[in-house]
N, C-alpha and C positions, 0 to 999 in steps of 0.2 A: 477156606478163606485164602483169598489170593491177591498179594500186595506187589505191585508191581511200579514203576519210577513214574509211573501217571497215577495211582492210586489203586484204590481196591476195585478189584474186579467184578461188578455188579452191585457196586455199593449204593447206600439208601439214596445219598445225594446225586449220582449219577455226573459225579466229576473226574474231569483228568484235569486237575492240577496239581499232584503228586503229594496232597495229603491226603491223611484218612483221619477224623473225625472219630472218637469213640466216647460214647457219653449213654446213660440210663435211661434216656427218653428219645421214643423215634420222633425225628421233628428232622424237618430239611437242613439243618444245619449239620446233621451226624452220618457218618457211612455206615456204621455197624452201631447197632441198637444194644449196651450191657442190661441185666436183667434187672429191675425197676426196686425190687425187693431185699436188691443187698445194701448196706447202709454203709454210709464214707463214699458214694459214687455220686458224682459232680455231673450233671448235663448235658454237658460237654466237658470231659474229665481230662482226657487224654489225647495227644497225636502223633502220630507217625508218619515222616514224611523223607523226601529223597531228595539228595543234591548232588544234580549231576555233576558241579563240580569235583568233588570229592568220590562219588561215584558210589555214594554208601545213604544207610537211612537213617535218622535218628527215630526215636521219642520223645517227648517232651509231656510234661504232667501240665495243666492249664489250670491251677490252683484254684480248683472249684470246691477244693472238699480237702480229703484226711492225704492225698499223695499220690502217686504212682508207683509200686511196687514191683517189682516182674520175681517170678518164679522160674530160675533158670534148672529146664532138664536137659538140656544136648546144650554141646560145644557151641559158643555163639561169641563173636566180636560183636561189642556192645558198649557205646559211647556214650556217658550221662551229659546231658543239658540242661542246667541249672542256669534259669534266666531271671533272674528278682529285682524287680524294680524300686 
């Protein structure tokens, strides 16, 4: 998988507008398809996206379900977005 400041490279939706779409169901709304069977996964769950201002990528969880969680194994600067309406 390859995430670059227009989006994932060959992803399901076939966009460059610098997010990536990560949800349990392949549907044109998602770039990368999570597996159907794990439970707490949302639709459209999660996204990751770039600003070129800042020149970095965030995450953001799209409260579809139980969160977004990351499991950190290597060095990574990593900025939480917490957006609650």
């Amino acid at each position: 998988m390859k995430i670059t400041p227009k989006g994932l490279v060959n992803g399901e939706r076939n966009n460059s507008d610098g997010i990536v779409y990560f949800g349990n169901t392949e549907t044109s709304t998602n770039d990368f398809s999570l597996p159907e069977n794990v439970s707490g996964l949302g639709s459209k769950h999660f996204k990751i996206f770039y600003k070129s201002e800042e020149k970095e990528y965030y995450i953001q969880d799209l409260e579809e379900s139980t969160g977004t969680f990351l499991q950190i194994e290597r060095d990574y600067v990593i900025f939480i977005v917490s957006i609650r309406s």
